[in-house]
C-alpha positions, -999 to +999 in steps of 0.1 A: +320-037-536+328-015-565+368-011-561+381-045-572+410-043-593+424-074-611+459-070-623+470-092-656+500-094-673+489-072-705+454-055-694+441-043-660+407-041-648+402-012-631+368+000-614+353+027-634+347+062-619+332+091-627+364+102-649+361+077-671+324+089-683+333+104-716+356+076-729+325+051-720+305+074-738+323+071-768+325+031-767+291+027-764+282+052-793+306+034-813+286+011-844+299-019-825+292-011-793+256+002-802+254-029-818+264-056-797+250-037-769+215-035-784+216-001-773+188+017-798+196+051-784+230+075-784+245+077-749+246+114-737+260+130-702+228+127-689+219+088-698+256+081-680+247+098-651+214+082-648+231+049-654+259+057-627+228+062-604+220+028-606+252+012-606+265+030-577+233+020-560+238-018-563+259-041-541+260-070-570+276-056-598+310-046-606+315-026-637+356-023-652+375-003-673+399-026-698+432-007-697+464-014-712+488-024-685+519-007-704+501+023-720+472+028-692+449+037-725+416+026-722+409-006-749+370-011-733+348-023-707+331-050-693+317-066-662+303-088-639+269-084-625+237-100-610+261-117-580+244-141-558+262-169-534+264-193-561+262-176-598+268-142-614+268-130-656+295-119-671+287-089-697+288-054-708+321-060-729+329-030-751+362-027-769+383+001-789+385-023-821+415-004-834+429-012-801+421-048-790+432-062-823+468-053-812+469-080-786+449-108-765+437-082-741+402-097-745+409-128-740+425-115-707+398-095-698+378-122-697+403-144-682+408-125-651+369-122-647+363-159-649+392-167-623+376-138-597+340-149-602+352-186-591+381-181-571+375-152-552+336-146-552+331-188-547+301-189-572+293-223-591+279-209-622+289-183-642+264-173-672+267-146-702+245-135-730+257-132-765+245-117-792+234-146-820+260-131-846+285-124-822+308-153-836+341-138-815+323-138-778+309-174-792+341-187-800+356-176-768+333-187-743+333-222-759+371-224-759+365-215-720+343-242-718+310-221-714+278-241-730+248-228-750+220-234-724+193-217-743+183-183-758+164-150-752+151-121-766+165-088-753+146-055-771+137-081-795+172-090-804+182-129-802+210-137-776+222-171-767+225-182-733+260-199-723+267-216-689+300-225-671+301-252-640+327-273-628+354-243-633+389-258-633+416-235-628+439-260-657+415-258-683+425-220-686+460-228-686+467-227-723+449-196-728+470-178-694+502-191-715+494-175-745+483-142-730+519-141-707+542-150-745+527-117-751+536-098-723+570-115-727+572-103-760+569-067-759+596-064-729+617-083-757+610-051-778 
């Protein structure tokens, strides 16, 4: 279940291996991603591999590297996880801020998860947690139609719940057009 790869027109998400530990590494050590992770602890070797353990052990979880489809650098991470026949959570999302300010490769990222977790995977809801002053996620999942469904506490950190139902493939359209004007525009270049 762990070798999916979801080509866009600016990013691909590519399953992560064992190669891509010590670029992970840094991301998640990053303020930002220590932050918006709620990860209270520096990542090491050893907390990777123990993490890998788990990972490679589950059959409902698929964990991607964010790679620039020109470039092939690595802009972040992110995932979908806690699959069942009819929902999953989107998550994990780490990005090289000096990188993903360049272009919408977010906004793809997250694209290309939301089409495979309805299109491909058939689920009917699709949930994610975001950090309560994460005002970018927020803004994004609401312009993809995702609703505040509630909150939780995670290591005593406030996260609000969003939900998306009733996926339509149209209401992404916009955001699909925007994301291929840029991939238009740097063959232009």
């Amino acid at each position: 279940m762990h070798q999916v790869f979801l080509e866009g027109e600016i990013v691909n998400l590519r399953p992560y291996t064992f190669a891509d530990r010590d670029k992970v590494i840094q991301l998640r050590n990053s303020g930002r991603g220590q932050y918006f992770l709620n990860q209270g602890f520096a990542s090491t070797i050893e907390t990777q591999i123990e993490w890998e353990k788990g990972y490679f052990a589950r059959e409902n979880d698929f964990y991607w590297i964010i790679e620039c489809k020109e470039t092939k650098d690595i802009i972040g991470t992110t995932a979908l996880y806690d699959i069942t026949s009819d929902k999953a959570e989107k998550g994990r999302l780490i990005v090289d801020e000096d990188k993903s300010l360049r272009k919408p490769y977010v906004l793809e990222a997250e694209l290309l998860i939301i089409k495979y977790a309805f299109e491909k995977l058939k689920i009917h809801q699709l949930i994610t947690r975001t950090k309560l002053d994460n005002e970018k996620m927020k803004s994004i999942n609401k312009r993809f139609g995702f609703i505040k469904t509630g909150e939780c506490k995670v290591n005593r950190e406030v996260y609000e719940i969003f939900n998306l139902e009733g996926y339509h493939p149209d209401s992404l359209l916009k955001y699909q057009s925007l994301v291929i004007k840029w991939s238009k525009r740097e063959e232009k270049k």
